[in-house]
N, C-alpha and C positions, 0 to 999 in steps of 0.2 A: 663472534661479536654479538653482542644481547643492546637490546635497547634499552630505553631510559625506564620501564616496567622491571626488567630483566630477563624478558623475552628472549628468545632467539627471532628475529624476524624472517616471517616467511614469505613467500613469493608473490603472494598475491595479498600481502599485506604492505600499503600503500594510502594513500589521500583517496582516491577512490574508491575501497574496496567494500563501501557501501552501496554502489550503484551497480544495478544490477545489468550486467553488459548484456544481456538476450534484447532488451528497451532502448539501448544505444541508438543515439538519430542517427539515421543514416545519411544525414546530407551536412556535410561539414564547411566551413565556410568556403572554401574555396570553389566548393559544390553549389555553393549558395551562390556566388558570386557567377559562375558560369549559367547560373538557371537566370538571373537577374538579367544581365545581359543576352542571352538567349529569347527573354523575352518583350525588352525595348525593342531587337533585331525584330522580330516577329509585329509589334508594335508600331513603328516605323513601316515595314513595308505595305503592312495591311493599311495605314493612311495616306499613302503617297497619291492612290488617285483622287483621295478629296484634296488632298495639298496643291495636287498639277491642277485642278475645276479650280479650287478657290485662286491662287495664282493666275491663272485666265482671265479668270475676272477683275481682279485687282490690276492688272496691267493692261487691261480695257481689249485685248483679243476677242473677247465674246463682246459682241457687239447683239447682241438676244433680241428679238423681236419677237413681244407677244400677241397673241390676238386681238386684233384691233376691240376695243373698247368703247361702248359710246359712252360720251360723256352726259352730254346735253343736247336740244334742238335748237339751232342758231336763235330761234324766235321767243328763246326764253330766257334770255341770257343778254344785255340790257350795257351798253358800252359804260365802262369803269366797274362794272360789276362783277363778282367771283362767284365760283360753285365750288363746293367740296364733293371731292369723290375717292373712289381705293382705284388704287393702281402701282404695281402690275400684280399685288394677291390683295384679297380683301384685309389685311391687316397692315398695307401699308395707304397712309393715307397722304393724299394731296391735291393740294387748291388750282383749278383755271381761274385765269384772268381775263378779261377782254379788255384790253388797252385801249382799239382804235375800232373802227367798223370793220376790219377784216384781220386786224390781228391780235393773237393769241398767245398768251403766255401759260406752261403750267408746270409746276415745281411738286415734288415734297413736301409736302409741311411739317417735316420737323428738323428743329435747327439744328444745324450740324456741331454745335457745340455741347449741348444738355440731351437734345431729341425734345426738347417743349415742344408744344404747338405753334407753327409760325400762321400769322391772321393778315390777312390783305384790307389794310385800312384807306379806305377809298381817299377818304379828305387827304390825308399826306401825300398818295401816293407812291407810297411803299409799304412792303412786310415786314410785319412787326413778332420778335420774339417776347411776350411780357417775361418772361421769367428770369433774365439779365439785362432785358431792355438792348437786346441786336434788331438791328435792320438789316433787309437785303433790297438790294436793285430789282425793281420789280421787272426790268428789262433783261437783265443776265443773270439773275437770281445770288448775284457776287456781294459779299458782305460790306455794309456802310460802316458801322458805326456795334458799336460792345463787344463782348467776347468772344462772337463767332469768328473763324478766320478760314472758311471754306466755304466754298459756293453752295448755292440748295443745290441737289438733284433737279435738273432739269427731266421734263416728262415730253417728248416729243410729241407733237399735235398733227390731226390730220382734218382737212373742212372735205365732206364728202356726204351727199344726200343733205345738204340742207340739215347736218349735224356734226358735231367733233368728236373726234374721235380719241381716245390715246394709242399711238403704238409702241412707242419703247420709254426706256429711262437713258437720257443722254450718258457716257460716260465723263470720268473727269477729266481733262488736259491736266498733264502735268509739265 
């Protein structure tokens, strides 16, 4: 039998027989496909204990208490009046309030809907997001009014030495 030249074809004459089989890859899809999955597996287990930490946290189990932090000295700090300070690392920031002669409010200030800056506007008496125009309860830090629909971050307070303290970030109730 000859081919359409008039050849006799020979054995290693074929659609290939330009490629030079010593360069052949050696990982063929099915090869590829075991090394792929092989290495999500590997992938997977190597994040599982950030998975289990971040899940702790989200489900409010760590309840973290950091080192207490002073805020302020009771004597400088002026009823209806606010301080900004970082808490609990220096890049996260958030406002005390002093509502009454002895108590204490102090949140996050960024809103839980964009992260703008939320500002404790004395005359109203409440926090203000400019950036959608949200308010929170300056009482339970829970949203009034625009498009936030989650409470601030509460920042638990402690009065101790004739100063305030911070010592945790409250978790959320769900």
């Amino acid at each position: 039998m000859t081919n359409k030249n008039g050849k006799i074809p020979e054995k290693d004459d074929n659609y290939t027989n330009n490629i030079n089989r010593n360069n052949d890859r050696s990982l063929d899809r099915r090869g590829f496909m075991k090394t792929l999955a092989g290495a999500a597996g590997v992938f997977a287990v190597a994040s599982l204990p950030w998975g289990t930490l971040a899940a702790k946290e989200l489900m409010g189990l760590a309840d973290k208490e950091y080192p207490h932090k002073k805020i302020v000295d009771i004597k400088d700090i002026a009823v209806g009046e606010s301080v900004e300070f970082h808490f609990p690392s220096d890049h996260d920031s958030a406002v005390l309030i002093r509502l009454e002669e002895n108590k204490y409010v102090a949140y996050q200030n960024a809103c839980t809907h964009l992260r703008c800056p939320v500002y404790w506007v004395k005359e109203q008496k409440e926090m203000v997001c400019p950036c959608h125009h949200g308010k929170f309860d300056v009482n339970t830090g829970a949203p009034t009014a625009g498009p936030p629909r989650r409470p601030l971050p509460e920042i638990v307070v402690h009065q101790e030495d004739e100063a305030i303290f911070a010592v945790r970030v409250k978790r959320y109730e769900a």
